[in-house]
Backbone bond lengths (Angstrom), bond angles and torsions (degrees), N, CA, C in turn:
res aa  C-N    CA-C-N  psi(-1)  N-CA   C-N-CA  omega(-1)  CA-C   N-CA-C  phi
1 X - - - 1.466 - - 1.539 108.99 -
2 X 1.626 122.35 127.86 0.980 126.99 163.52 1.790 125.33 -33.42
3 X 1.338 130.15 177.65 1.476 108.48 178.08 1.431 90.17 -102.44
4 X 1.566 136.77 93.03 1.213 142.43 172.96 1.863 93.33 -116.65
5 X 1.320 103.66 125.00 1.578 108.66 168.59 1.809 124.64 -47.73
6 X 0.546 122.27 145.34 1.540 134.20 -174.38 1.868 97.95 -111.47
7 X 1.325 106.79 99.22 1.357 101.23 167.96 1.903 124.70 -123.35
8 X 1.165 115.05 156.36 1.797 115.99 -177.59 1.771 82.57 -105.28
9 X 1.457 100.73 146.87 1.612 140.78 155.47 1.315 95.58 -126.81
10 X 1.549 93.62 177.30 1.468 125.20 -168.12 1.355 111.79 -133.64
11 X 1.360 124.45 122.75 1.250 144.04 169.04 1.491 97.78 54.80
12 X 2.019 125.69 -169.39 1.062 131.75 -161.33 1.212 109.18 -81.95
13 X 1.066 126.22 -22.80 1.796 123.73 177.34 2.152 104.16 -80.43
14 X 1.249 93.31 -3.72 1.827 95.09 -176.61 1.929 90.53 -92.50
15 X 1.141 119.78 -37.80 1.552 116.74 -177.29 1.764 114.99 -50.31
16 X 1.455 99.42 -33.01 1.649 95.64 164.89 1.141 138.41 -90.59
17 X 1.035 113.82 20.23 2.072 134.79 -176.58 1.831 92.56 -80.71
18 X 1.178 80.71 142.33 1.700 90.76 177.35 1.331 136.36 60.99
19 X 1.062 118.96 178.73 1.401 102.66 175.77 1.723 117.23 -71.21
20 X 1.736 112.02 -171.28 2.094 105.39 -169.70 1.571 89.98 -80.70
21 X 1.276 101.02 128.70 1.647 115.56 149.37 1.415 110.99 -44.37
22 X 1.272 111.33 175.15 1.295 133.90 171.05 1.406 93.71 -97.07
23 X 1.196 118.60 -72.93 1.688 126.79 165.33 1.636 128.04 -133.77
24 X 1.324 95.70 152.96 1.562 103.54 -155.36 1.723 80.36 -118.95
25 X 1.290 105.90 135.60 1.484 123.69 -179.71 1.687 104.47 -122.09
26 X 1.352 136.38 110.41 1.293 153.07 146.39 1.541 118.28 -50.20
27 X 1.361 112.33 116.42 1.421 108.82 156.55 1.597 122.98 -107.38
28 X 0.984 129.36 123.18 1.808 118.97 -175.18 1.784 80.92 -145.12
29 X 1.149 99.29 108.63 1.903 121.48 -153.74 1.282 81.20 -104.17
30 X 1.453 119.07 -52.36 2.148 108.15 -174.92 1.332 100.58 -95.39
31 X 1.563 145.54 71.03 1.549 107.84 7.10 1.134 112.00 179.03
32 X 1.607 105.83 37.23 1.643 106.98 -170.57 2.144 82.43 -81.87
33 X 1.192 137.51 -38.10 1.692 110.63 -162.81 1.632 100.30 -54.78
34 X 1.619 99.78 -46.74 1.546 97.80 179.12 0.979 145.09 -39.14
35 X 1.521 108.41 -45.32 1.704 121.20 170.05 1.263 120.08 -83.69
36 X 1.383 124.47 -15.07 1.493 132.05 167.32 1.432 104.45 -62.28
37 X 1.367 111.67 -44.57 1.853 113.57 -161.87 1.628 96.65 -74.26
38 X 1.968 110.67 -55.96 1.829 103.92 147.97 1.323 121.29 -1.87
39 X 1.577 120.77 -85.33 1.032 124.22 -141.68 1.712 99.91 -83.65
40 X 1.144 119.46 -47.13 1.149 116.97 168.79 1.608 141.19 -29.60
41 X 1.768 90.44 -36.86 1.408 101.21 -179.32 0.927 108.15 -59.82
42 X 1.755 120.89 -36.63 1.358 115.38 -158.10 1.702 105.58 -113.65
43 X 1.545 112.45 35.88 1.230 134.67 162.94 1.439 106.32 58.64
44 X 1.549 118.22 60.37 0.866 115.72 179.12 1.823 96.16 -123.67
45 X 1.573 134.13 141.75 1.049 132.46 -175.41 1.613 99.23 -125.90
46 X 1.990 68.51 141.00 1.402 102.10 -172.61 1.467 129.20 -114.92
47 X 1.361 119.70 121.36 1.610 121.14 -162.75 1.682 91.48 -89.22
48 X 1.237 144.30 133.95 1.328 149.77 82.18 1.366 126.82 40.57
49 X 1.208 144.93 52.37 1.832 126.00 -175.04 1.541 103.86 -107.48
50 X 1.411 108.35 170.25 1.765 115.49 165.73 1.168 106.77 -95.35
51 X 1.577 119.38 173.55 0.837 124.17 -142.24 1.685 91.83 -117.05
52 X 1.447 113.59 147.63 1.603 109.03 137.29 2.174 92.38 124.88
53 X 1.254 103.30 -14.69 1.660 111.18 175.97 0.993 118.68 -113.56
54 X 1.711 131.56 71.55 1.452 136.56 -168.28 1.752 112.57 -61.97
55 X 1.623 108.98 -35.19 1.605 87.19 154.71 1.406 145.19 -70.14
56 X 1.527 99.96 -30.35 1.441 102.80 -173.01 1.921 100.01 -65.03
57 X 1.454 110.16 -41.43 1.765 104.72 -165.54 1.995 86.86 -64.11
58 X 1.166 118.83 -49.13 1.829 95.18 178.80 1.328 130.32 -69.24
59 X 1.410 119.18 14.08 1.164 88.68 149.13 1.138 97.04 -126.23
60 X 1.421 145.03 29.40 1.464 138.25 143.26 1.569 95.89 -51.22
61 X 0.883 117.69 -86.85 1.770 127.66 -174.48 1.508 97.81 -33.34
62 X 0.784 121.14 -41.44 2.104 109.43 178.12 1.390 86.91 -61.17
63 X 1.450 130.52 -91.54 1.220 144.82 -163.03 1.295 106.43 -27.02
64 X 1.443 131.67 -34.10 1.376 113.82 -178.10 1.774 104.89 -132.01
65 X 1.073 127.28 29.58 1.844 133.26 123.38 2.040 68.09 116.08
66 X 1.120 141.05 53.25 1.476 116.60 -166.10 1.704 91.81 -119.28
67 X 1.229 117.00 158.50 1.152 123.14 123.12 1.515 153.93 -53.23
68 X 1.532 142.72 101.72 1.643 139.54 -146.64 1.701 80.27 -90.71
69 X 0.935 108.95 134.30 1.980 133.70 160.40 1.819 91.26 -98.61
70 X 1.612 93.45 128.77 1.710 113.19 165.82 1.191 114.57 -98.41
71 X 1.221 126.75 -146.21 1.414 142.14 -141.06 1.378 88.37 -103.10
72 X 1.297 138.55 -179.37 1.547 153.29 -169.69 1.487 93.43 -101.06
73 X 1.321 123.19 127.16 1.292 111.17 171.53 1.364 148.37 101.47
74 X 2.044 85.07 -24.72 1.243 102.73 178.68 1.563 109.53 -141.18
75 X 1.485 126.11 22.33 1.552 137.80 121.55 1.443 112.69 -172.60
76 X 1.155 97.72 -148.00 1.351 90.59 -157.97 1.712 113.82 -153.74
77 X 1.292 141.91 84.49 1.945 89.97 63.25 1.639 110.25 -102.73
78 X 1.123 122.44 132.31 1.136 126.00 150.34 1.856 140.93 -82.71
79 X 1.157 113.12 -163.55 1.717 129.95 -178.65 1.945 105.72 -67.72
80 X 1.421 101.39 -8.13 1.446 97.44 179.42 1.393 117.94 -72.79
81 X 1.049 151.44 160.40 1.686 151.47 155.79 1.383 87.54 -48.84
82 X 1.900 129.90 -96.43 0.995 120.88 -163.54 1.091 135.87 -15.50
83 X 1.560 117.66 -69.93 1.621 123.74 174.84 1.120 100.73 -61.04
84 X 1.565 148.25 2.85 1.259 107.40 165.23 1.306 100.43 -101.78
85 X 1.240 133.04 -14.85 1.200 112.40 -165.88 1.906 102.88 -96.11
86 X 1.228 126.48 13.28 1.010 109.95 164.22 2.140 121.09 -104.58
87 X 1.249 84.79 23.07 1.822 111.13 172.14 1.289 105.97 -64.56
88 X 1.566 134.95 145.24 1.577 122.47 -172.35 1.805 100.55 -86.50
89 X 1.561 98.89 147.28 2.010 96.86 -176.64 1.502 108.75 -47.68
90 X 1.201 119.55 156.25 1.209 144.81 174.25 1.564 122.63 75.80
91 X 1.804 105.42 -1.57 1.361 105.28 173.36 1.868 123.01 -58.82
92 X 1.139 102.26 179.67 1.396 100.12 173.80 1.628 113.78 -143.55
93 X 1.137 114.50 107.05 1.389 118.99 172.51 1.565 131.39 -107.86
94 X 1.096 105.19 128.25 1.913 111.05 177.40 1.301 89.97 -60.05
95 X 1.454 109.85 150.92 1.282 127.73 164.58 1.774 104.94 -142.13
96 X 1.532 109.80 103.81 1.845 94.42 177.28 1.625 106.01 -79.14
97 X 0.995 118.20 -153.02 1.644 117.36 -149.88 1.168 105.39 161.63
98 X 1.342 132.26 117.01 1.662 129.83 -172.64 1.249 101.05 -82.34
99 X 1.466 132.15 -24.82 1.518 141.52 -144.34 1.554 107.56 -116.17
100 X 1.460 111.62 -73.82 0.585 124.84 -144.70 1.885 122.25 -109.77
101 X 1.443 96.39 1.88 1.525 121.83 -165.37 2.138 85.07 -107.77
102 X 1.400 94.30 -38.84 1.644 96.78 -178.12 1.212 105.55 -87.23
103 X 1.268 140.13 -3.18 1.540 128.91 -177.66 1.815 86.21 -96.75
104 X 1.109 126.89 -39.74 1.634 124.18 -165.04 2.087 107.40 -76.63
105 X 1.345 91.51 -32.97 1.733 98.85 173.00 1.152 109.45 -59.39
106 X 1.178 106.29 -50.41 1.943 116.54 -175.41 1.068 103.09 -56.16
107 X 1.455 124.03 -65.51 1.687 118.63 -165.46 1.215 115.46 -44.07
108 X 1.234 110.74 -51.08 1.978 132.50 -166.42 1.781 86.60 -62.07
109 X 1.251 131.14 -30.52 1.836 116.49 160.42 1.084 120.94 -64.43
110 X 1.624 128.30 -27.96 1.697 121.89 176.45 1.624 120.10 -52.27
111 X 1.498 108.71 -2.47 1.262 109.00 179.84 1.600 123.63 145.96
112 X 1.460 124.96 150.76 1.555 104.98 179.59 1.498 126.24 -57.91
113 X 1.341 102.34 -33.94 1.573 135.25 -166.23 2.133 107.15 -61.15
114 X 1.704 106.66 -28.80 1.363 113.57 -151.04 1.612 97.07 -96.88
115 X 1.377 105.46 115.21 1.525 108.23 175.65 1.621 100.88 -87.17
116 X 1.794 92.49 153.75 1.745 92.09 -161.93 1.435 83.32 -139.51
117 X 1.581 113.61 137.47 1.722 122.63 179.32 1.111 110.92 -124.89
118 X 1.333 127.86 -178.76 1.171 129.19 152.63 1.592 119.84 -110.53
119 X 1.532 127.20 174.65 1.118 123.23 -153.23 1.688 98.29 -157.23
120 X 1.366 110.79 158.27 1.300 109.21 166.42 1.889 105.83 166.51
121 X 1.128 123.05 154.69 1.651 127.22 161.84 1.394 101.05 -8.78
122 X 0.965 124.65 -71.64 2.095 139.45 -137.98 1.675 81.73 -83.34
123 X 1.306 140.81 -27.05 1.328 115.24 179.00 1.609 117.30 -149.47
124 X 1.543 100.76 37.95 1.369 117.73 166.50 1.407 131.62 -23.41
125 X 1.552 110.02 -73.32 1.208 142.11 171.94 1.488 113.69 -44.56
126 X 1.630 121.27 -34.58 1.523 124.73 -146.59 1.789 80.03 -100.00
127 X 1.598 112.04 -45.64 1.644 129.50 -165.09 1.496 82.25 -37.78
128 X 1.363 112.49 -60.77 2.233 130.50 -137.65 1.095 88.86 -52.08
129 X 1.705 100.17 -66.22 1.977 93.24 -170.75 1.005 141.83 -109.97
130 X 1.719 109.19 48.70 1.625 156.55 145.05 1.904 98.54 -59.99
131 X 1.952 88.65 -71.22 1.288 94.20 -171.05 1.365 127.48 -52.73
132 X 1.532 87.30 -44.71 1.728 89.32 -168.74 1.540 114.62 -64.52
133 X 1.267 103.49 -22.60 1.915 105.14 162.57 1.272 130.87 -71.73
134 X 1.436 111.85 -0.15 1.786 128.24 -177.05 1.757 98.38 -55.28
135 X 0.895 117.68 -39.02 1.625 96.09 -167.37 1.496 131.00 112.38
136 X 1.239 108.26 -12.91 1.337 141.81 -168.66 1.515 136.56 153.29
137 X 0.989 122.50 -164.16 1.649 122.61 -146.86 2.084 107.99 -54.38
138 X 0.971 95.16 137.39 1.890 92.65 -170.93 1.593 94.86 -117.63
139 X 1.461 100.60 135.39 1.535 119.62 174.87 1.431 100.02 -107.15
140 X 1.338 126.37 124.43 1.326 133.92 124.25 1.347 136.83 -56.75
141 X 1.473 131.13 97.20 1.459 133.54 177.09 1.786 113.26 -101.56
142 X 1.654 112.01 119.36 0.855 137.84 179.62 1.819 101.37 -84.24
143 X 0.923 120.07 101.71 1.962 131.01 -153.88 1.519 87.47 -83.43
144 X 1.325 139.38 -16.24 1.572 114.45 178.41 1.571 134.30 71.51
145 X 0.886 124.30 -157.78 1.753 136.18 179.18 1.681 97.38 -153.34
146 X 1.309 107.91 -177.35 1.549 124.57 148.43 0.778 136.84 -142.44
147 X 1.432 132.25 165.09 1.506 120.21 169.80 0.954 99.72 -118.64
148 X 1.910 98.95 174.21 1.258 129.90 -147.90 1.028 125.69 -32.77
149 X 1.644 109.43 -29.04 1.440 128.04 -172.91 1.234 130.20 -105.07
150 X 1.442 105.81 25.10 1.227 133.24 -151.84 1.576 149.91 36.41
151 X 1.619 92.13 10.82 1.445 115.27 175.44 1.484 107.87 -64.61
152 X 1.188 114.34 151.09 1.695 123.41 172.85 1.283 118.47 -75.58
153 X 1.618 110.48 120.97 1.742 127.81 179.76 1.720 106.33 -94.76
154 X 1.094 144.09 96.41 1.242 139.38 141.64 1.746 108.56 10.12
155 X 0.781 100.89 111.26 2.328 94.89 149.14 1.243 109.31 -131.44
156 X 1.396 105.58 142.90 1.216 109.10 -141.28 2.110 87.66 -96.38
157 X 0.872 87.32 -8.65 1.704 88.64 163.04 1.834 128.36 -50.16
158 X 1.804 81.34 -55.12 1.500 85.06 178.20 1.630 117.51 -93.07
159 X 1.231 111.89 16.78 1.561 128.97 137.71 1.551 123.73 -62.81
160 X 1.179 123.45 -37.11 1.473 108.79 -173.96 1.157 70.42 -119.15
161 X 1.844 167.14 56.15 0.993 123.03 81.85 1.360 142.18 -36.85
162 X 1.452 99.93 -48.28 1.261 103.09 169.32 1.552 155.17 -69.14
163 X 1.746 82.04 -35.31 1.392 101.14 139.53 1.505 137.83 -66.58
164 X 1.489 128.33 -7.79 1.111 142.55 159.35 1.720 105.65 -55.33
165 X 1.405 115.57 -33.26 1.064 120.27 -156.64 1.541 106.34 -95.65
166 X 1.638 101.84 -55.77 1.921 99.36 168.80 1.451 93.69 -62.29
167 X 1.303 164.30 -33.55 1.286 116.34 168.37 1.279 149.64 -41.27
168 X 1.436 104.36 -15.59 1.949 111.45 168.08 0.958 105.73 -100.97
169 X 1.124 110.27 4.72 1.849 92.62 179.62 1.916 106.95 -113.39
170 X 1.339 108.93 167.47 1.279 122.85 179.93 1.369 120.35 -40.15
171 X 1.395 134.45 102.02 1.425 125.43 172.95 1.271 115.61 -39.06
172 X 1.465 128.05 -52.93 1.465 126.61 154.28 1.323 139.92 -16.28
173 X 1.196 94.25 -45.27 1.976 111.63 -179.30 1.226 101.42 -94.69
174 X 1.554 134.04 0.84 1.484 120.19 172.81 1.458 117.29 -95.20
175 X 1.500 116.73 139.79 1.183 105.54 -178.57 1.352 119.40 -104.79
176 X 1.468 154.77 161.58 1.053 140.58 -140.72 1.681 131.73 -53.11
177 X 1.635 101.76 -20.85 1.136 103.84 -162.81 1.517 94.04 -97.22
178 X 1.268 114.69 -25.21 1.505 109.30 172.94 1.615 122.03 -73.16
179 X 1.082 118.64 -24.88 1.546 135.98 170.49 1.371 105.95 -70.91
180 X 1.386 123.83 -34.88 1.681 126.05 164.92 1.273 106.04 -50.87
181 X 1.593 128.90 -63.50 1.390 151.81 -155.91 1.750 89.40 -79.29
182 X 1.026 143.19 -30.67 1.599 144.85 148.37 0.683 123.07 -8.74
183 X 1.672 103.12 -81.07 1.603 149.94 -166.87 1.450 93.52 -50.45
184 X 1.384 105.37 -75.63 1.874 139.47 -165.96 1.720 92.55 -28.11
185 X 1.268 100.40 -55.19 2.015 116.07 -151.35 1.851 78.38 -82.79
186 X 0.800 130.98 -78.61 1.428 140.89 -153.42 1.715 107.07 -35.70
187 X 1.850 99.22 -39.90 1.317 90.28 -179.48 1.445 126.93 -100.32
188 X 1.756 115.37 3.49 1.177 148.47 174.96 1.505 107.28 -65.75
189 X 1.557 107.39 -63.24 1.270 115.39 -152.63 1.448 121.63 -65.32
190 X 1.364 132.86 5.98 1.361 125.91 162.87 1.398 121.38 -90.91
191 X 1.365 110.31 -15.39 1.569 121.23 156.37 1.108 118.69 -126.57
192 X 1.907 122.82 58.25 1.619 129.23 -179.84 1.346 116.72 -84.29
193 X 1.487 123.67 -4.05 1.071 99.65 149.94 1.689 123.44 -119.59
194 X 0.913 114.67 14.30 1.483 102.48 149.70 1.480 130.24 -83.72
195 X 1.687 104.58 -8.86 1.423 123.13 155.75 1.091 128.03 -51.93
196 X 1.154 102.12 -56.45 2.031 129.37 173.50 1.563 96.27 -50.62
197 X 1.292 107.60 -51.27 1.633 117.51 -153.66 1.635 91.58 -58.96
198 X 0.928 124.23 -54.59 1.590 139.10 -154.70 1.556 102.43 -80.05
199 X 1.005 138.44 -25.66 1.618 131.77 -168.19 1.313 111.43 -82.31
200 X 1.075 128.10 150.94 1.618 119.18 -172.53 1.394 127.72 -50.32
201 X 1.369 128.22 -27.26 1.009 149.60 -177.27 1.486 119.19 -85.73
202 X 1.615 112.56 -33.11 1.412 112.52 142.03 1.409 135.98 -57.35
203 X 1.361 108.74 -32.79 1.219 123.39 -160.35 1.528 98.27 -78.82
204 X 1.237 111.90 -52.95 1.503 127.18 -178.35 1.641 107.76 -56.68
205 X 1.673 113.93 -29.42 1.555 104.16 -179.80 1.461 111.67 -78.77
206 X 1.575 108.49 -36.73 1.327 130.50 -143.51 2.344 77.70 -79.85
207 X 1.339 118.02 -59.01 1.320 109.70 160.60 1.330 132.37 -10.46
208 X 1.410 92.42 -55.89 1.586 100.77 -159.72 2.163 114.02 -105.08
209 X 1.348 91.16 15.64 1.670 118.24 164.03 1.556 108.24 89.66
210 X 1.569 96.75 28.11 1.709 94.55 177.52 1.433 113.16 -131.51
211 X 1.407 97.86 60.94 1.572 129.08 140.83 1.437 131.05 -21.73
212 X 1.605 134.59 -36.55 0.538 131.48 -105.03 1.970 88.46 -163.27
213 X 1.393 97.32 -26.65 1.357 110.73 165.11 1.313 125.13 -85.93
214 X 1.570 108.80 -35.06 1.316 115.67 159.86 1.527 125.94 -73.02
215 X 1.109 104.12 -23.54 1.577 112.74 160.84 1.794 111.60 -50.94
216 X 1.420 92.92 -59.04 1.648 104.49 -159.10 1.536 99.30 -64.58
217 X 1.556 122.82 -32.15 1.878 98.62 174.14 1.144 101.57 -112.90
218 X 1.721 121.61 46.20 1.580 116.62 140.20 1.903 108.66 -88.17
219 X 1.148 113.06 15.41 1.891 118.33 -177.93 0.998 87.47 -102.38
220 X 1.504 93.02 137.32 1.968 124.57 -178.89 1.722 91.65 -104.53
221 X 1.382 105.30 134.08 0.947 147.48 -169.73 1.935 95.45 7.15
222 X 1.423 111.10 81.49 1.685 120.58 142.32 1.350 123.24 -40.81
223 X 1.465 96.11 -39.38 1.910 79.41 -148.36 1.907 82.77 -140.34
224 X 1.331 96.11 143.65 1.560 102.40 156.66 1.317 147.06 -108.72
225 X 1.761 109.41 35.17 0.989 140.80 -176.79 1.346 110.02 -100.59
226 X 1.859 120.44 119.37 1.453 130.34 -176.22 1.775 86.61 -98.88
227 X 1.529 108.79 131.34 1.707 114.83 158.06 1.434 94.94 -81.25
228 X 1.489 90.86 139.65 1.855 99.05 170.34 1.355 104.37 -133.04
229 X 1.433 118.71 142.50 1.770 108.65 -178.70 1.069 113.83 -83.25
230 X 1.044 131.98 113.70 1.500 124.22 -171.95 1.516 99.85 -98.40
231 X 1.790 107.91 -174.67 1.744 111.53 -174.75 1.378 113.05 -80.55
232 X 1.173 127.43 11.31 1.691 128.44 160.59 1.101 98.35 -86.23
233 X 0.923 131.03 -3.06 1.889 119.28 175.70 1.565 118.84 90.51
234 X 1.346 121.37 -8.90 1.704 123.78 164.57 1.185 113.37 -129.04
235 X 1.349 115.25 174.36 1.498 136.76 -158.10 1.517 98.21 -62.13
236 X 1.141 129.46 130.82 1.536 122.66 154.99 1.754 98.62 -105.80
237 X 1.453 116.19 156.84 1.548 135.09 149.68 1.229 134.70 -41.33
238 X 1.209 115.55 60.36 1.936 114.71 163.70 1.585 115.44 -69.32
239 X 0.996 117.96 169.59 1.197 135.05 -172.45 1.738 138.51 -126.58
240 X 0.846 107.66 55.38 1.728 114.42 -176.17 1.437 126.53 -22.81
């Protein structure tokens, strides 16, 4: 890797700091990166939507032959890893995403040129040396939560996502804020998922009987499949 800095932002207004990446890598760890990299393994493609207009994402999914994933719980396939990965290969399902479907839309605007991935624990390792082949300068985006008011809340999840990620890569090439997000993951990761378990966003899944999701992106590097958005509009299979 060239000596191009390696830096983390925060949520979709952090994707426009600085000058255009080469590539901008998303983590949204609770858990749309997770279940994308999921579904992928088992060659299932995944479109990207925002969140909050259940008609407009159905008839996106008509318009492009897909399957719409609902709410957790209440059909199926949904935002879980599981249900997606038990979808038959080559399907294609919308998945909206308040977080993390809008931090990956945004990037894919910094330009034609800017490849945009996703990232997370379960495919750390495969993300690094994706990234480190970008070509130039690599953004890490930590996708966040919100509150009520729709301002952006930190989770500290999609912090040592990201830091999951400067861990394979060169301490050298990180620049301060990514060496923070290092630190964060480095000292997390021998108890990451009782980490997961504990953050609000765990707590809130683990509540609502999805135990079991937070489990699945406390695994260090599962799968070695990078989602990349390509110009059909969903994730295709790269390879780290």
């Amino acid at each position: 890797m060239a000596d191009w800095p390696i830096q983390c932002e925060w949520g979709p207004a952090g994707i426009w700091a600085g000058g255009a990446p080469a590539a901008v890598v998303v983590a949204d760890v609770l858990i749309f990166s997770t279940a994308v990299a999921a579904a992928l393994d088992k060659e299932v493609l995944v479109h990207p939507y925002g969140w909050g207009d259940a008609p407009a994402a159905a008839a996106y999914a008509r318009s492009v032959g897909a399957v719409l994933a609902g709410r957790r719980g209440e059909s199926e396939p949904s935002g879980s890893p599981r249900s997606l990965t038990r979808l038959a290969a080559g399907c294609h399902v919308v998945l909206p995403s308040p977080n993390g479907a809008t931090c990956a839309l945004a990037a894919q605007q910094r330009g034609p040129g800017v490849q945009v991935a996703l990232g997370a624990p379960v495919n750390a390792a495969a993300v690094a040396r994706w990234a480190a082949a970008a070509g130039g300068p690599v953004q890490l985006v930590a996708a966040g939560e919100r509150w009520p008011d729709g301002s952006l809340r930190p989770a500290l999840e999609d912090w040592l996502g990201v830091g999951a990620i400067a861990a394979h890569l060169p301490w050298s090439q990180l620049g301060d804020s990514a060496r923070a997000a290092r630190a964060a993951f480095e000292s997390a990761q021998p108890t990451l998922a009782a980490v997961l378990a504990g953050t609000p966003s765990g707590q809130e899944l683990i509540g609502r009987g999805f135990a079991d999701d937070v489990a699945w992106a406390a695994q260090s590097d599962r799968y070695a499949v990078v989602p990349v958005l390509g110009p059909g509009g969903y994730f295709e299979r790269a390879w780290g």
